[in-house]
N, C-alpha and C positions, 0 to 999 in steps of 0.2 A: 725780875718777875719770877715767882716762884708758883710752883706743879701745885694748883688746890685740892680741894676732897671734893669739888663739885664734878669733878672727871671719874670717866667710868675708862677701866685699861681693859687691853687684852696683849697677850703670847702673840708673836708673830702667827703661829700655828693655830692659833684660836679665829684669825680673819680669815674668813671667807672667801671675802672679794677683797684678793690681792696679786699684784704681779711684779716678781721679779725678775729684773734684767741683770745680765749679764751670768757669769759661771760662776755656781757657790758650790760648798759642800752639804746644802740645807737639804734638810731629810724630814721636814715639817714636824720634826721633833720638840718638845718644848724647851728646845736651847734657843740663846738667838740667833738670827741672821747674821751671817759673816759672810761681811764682802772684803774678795779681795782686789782684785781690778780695778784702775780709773771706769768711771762711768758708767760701772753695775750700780744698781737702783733698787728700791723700794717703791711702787706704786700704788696707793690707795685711792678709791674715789669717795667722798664723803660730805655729809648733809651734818652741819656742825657748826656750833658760832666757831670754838676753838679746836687743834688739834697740836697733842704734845709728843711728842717721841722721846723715849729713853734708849740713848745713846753712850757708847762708850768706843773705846780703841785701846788698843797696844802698840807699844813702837819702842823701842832704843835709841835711834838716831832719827827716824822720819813722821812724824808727826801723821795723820790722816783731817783731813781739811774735809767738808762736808757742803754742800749746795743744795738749796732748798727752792723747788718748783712751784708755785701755784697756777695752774693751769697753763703750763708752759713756758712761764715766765720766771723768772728768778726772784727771790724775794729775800733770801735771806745767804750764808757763807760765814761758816766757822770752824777753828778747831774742835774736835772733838776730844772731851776729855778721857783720862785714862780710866776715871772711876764714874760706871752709871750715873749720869745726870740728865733730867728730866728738861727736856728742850723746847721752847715755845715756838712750832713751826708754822702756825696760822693762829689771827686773831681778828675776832670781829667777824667774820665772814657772814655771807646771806645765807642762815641753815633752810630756807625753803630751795636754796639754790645749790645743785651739783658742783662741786670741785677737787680737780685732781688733782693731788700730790705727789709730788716725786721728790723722793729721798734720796739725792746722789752721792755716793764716792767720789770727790772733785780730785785724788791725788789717786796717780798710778800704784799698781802693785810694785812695793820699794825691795828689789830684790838685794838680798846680803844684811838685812833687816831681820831680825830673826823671830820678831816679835811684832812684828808690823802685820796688823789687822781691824778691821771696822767692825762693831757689832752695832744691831739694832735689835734694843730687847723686845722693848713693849711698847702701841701706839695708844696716845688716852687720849677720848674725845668730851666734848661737854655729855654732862648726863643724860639730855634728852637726843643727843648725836648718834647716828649709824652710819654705819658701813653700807655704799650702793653698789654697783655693777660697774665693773671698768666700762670706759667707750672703749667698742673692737676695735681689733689691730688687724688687719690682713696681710701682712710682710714683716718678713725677719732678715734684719741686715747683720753679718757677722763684719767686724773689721779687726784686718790686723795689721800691724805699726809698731812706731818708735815715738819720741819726742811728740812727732809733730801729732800724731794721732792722739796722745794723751794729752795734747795741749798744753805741756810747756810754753811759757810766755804769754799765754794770755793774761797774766797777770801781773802787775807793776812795769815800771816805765821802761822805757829801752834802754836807759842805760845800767837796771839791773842786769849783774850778771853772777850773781851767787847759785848754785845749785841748790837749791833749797825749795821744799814743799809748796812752798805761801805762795811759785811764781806757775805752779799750776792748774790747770783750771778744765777739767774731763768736759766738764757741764756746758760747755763754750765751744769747741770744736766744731769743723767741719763733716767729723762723722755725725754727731750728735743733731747738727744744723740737718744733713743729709735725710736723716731719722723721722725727724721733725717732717720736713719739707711731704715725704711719701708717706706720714704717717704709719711708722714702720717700727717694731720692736728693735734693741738696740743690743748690742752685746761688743764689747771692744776686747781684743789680746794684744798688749800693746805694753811696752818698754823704751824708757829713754836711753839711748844710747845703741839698744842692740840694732841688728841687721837680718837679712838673709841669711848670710854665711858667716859676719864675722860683726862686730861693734867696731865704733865709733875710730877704737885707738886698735883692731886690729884682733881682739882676744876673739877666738876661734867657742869660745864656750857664751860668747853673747849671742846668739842665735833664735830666733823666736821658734822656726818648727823644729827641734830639739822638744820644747815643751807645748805644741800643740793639743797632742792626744789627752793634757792631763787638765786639771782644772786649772790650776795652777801651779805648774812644780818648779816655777821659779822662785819661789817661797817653799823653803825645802828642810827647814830646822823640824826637830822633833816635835816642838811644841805646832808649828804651822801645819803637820802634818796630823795630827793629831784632828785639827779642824778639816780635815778634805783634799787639802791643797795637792797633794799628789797624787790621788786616786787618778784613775782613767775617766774621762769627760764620756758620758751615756751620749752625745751630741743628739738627744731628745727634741730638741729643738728644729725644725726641716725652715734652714735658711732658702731667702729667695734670690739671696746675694751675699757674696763672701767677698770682701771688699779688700784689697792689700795697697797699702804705702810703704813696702819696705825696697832699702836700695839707700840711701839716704847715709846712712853711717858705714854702709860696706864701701860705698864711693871716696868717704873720709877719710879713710883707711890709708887709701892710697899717698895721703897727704901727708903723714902720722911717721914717726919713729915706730920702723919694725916692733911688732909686739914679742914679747918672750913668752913662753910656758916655765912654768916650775923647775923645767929642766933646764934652762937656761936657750933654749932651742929659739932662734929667730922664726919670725914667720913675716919677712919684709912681700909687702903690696907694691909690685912692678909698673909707674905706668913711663911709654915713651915720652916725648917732644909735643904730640900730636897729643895729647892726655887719652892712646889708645894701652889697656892692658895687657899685661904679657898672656902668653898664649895660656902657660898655669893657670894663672888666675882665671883668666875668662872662660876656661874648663870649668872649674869651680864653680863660679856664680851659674855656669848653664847649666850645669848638674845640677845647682842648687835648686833653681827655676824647678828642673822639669820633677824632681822629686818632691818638691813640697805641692806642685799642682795635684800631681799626681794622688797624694796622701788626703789634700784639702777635696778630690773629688772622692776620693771613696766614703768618706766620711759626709759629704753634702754631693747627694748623686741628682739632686734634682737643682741644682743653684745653679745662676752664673755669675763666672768667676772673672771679677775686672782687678787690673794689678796698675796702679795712678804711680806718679810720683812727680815731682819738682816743682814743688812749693817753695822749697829749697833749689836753686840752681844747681844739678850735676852735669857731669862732663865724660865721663868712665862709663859708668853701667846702664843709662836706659837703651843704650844698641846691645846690650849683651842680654837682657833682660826681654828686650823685643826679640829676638833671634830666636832664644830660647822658647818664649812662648810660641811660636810660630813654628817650631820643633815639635812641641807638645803636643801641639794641635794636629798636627799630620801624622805623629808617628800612633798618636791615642785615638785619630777621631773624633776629637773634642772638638765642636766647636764652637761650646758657650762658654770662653775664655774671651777676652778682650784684655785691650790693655791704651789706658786715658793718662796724658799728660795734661796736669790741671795748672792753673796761675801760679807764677813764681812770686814772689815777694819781692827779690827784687827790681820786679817790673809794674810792681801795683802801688806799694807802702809809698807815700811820698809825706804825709804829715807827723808825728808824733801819735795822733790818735789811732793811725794805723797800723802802727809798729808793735811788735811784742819784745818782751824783756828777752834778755840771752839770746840777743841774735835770732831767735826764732819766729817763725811767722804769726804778725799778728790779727788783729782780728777782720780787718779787710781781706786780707788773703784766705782766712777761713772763710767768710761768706762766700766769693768768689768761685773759693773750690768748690763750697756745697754746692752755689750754684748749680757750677757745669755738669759736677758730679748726679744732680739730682737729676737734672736735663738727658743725662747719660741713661742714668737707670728707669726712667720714665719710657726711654727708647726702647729698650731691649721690652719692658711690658709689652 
C-alpha cells in the first residue's frame, strides 16, 4: 500500500493535540521525534478514515522494531526502516468516531549501538481528517528495569534464545499492562542485562542509576549525543509512582565468572552454601539501595516509591534490598517507599502459550504482575 496525495501531513511540532511518553530530547522544533527507550510513544487522538506516519531509525547492529495501538489494542508491529517511509498505521476507521493512537518503541534503548535511534517525522491523515483532544490522564507512572521491564521474550517461542531485537516487545509488558489498568501516562528506564550495582555477568559500569539524571546517557556516541541523549532529564513531568524491578541481574552475578575491568582487575560476587552474600557485597547493594532512593526522591518529592522483583526467582538480594529499604526509610523519614514481591514464572508458566522466548517471563507472568502490581498501587491512592 503506498502514501496517496489524498492525505494532508504535519511536523510532529505542527500537532497540537499530542503526547509523548517517555524521555526524548524533543524541543518541539521542526526536527522529528527521537525516541529513545523501549516504550516511549507517540500519542494522537484522531477523527480519520486513514492515518499514516513517516517513520524512520538508525542502528549498526540493532534494528528498532515499532508497535502500533488503536485504542489500546495492538494492531500492527514492524521494523522500521532506515530511510523515511510512509507507514500505514490505521485504515478504514469510523472518521465520525474518536481514536487513539499510540506509536510505540517496541525495542529497548540498545546501549553500545552507536546509532541506534527511532524517528517519527511526519503524521498524515485523510484530507477531510483532524486532530481531537487526547482523553485525560490523571497519573504518571515512572518505571525502572532490565530485561524483564523491556519485555524481553514476549516475543517468539520458548525455545528462542538468540539475543536479538525481534524477541522484544515494550508494548506488552507488565509495566505498560500496569499503565493501562490505572490509566496512567507511562515512561520506562530500563536495560536488558543491567542492575542496581552491577549487570548480568558482573560489569560494575551496567548500572541503571549511573544514568538516571540524563535522558538517556546510555546511548552516548557523538552522533546519539547530538539528539539529547545526554543532556540532564528537566524530570518535568511530577510522577505519582516511580516503580523499580531492579536486582534481577546483580543476583546473577553471583552465579557468573568474576567480571574483569580493562585493567585486568577481578571483581568476583561472593555468595555462601546458604546462597547468603559476603558481607562486601551486601555493603554494596545496601548502599546501592539507599542512594539511588535517595536520588529517585529528590528528583520525584511527591511520588511513591515501590521497588518489585521476582518474576524471575532470586535467592541473594530481595533480603538485602528489603533491609536496605527499611534503612531508608528510618534514617530519611520516608515513608512512601514500599517494596512488592510480584509472581514468579516459575510458579505460574505451565503451558507454551505462557512462556516467553530466552528463558524470560512470559506473558501470563506479565499479566499476573500487572495485576498485583495494579491492586498495589490502587492501595496506596
Amino acid at each position: 500500500m503506498e502514501y496517496t496525495e489524498i492525505m494532508k501531513t504535519q511536523k510532529i511540532n505542527q500537532i497540537m493535540d499530542k503526547r509523548i511518553l517517555g524521555r526524548t530530547g524533543y524541543d518541539n522544533s521542526d526536527k522529528p521525534l527521537a525516541l529513545f527507550w523501549g516504550a516511549s510513544a507517540l500519542e494522537i487522538n484522531i477523527k480519520s478514515k486513514e492515518v499514516w506516519a513517516l517513520i524512520s531509525c538508525n542502528w549498526t547492529t540493532h534494528e528498532s522494531w515499532v508497535a502500533v495501538e488503536v485504542n489500546g489494542y495492538q494492531t500492527n508491529r514492524f521494523i522500521a526502516s532506515k530511510e523515511p517511509q510512509w507507514v500505514c498505521v490505521a485504515r478504514n476507521l469510523n472518521v465520525e468516531k474518536e481514536n487513539l493512537i499510540s506509536i510505540i518503541k517496541d525495542t529497548q534503548a540498545m546501549a553500545g549501538d552507536a546509532e541506534h535511534v527511532l524517528f517519527i517525522h511526519e503524521i498524515g491523515l485523510s484530507d477531510d481528517g483532524k486532530f481531537c483532544a487526547l482523553p485525560e490522564r490523571k497519573l504518571n507512572i515512572e518505571f525502572i528495569g532490565d530485561s524483564i521491564t523491556i519485555g524481553e521474550g514476549l516475543a517468539g517461542n520458548p525455545d528462542e534464545m538468540d539475543w536479538i531485537a525481534q524477541w522484544m516487545c515494550a508494548s506488552k509488558t507488565y509495566a505498560r499492562q500496569t499503565a493501562k489498568n490505572l490509566n496512567a501516562n507511562l515512561s520506562v528506564v530500563s536495560q536488558c542485562g543491567w542492575g542496581l550495582c552491577w549487570g548480568w555477568d558482573g560489569n560494575i559500569h551496567s548500572n541503571m542509576p549511573e544514568h538516571y539524571n540524563n535522558v538517556c546517557s546510555l546511548l552516548n556516541s557523538d552522533y546519539q549525543k547530538s539528539l539529547g541523549t545526554c543532556n540532564g532529564y528537566n524530570f518535568s513531568v511530577k510522577n505519582d509512582f516511580v516503580v523499580l524491578n531492579l536486582g534481577t541481574n546483580d543476583n546473577g552475578a553471583f552465579f557468573q565468572t568474576p567480571w574483569k575491568d580493562e585493567k585486568g582487575i577481578e571483581y568476583p560476587r561472593i555468595v555462601d552454601e546458604y546462597n547468603n552474600a559476603n558481607a562486601k557485597d551486601t555493603q554494596l547493594i545496601k548502599d546501592g539501595v539507599i542512594s539511588f532512593l535517595k536520588n529517585i526522591r529528590q528528583k520525584n518529592p511527591a511520588a511513591k516509591i515501590v521497588w518489585t522483583w521476582g518474576m524471575i526467582k532470586l535467592v541473594v538480594v530481595p533480603s538485602i534490598i528489603q533491609n536496605a529499604i527499611n534503612q531508608y526509610k528510618t534514617e530519611n523519614q520516608d515513608y512512601q517507599v514500599y517494596f512488592l514481591e510480584l509472581p514468579a514464572m516459575e510458579d505460574v508458566e505451565v503451558s507454551d502459550e505462557d512462556k516467553g522466548s530466552r528463558g524470560h517471563p512470559g506473558p501470563k507472568t506479565h499479566k499476573l504482575a500487572a495485576e498485583k502490581l495494579t491492586a498495589f498501587l490502587q492501595s496506596l491512592l
